[in-house]
C-alpha positions in Angstrom: 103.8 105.4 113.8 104.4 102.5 111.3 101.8 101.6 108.5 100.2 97.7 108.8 102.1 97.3 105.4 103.5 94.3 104.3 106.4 93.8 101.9 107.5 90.0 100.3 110.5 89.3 98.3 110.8 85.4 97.4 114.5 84.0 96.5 114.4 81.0 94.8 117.5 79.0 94.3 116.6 77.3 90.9 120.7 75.6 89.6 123.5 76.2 92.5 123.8 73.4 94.9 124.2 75.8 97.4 123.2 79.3 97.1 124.2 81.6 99.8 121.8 84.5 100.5 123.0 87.7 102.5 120.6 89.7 104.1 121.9 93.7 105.0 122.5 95.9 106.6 122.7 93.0 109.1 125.1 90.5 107.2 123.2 87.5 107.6 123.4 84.3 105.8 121.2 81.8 104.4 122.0 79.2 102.5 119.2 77.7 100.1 120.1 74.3 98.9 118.8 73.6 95.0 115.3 73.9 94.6 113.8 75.8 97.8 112.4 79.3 98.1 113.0 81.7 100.7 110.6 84.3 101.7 112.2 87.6 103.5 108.9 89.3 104.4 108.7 92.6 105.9 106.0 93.6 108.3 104.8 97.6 109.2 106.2 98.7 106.5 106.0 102.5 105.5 106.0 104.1 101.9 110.3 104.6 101.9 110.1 101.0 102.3 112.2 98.5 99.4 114.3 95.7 98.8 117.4 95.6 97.0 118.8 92.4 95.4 122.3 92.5 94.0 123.5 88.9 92.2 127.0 88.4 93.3 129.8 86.3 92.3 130.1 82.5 93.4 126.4 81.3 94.0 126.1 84.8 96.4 122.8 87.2 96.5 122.6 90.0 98.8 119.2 91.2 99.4 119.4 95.2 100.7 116.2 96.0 103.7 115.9 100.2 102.4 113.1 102.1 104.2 111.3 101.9 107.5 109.6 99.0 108.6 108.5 97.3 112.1 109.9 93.8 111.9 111.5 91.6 109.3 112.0 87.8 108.8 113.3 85.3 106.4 111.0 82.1 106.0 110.4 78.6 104.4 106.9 77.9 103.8 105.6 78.8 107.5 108.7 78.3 109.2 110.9 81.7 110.3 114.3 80.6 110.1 117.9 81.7 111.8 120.9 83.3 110.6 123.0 80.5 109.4 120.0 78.2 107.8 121.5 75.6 106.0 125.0 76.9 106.9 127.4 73.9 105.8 
């Protein structure tokens, strides 16, 4: 049975333009346009649980889900957005 905990990672896009962030092992994309924040928050999440963020080349950021968890999602303010937000 998973735990009630819950993980948040914020990605803030603070000087690209565009800043593309991947999300794995699922290879989705976001794209945060200068000055927003996205919020991947991860619900029933057990002790194994983490986040890995690797800064890649190109305005690219690949945030890693390790661990066990019930659900994840990807938000701005209160909104859960799709793979694709932003997507030019």
């Amino acid at each position: 049975m998973l735990s009630q905990h819950q993980h948040k990672l914020q990605i803030r896009n603070e000087h690209c333009p565009l800043l593309t962030m991947w999300l794995e092992p699922w290879g989705e994309d976001y794209w945060l346009r200068q000055g927003e924040t996205f919020e991947i928050v991860a619900q029933g999440a057990e002790d194994n649980f983490y986040f890995h963020v690797d800064i890649g080349e190109k305005d690219n950021v690949l945030v890693s889900v390790e661990g066990d968890f019930a659900d994840i999602s990807v938000r701005h303010g209160e909104k859960v957005l799709e793979c694709g937000h932003n997507r030019p």
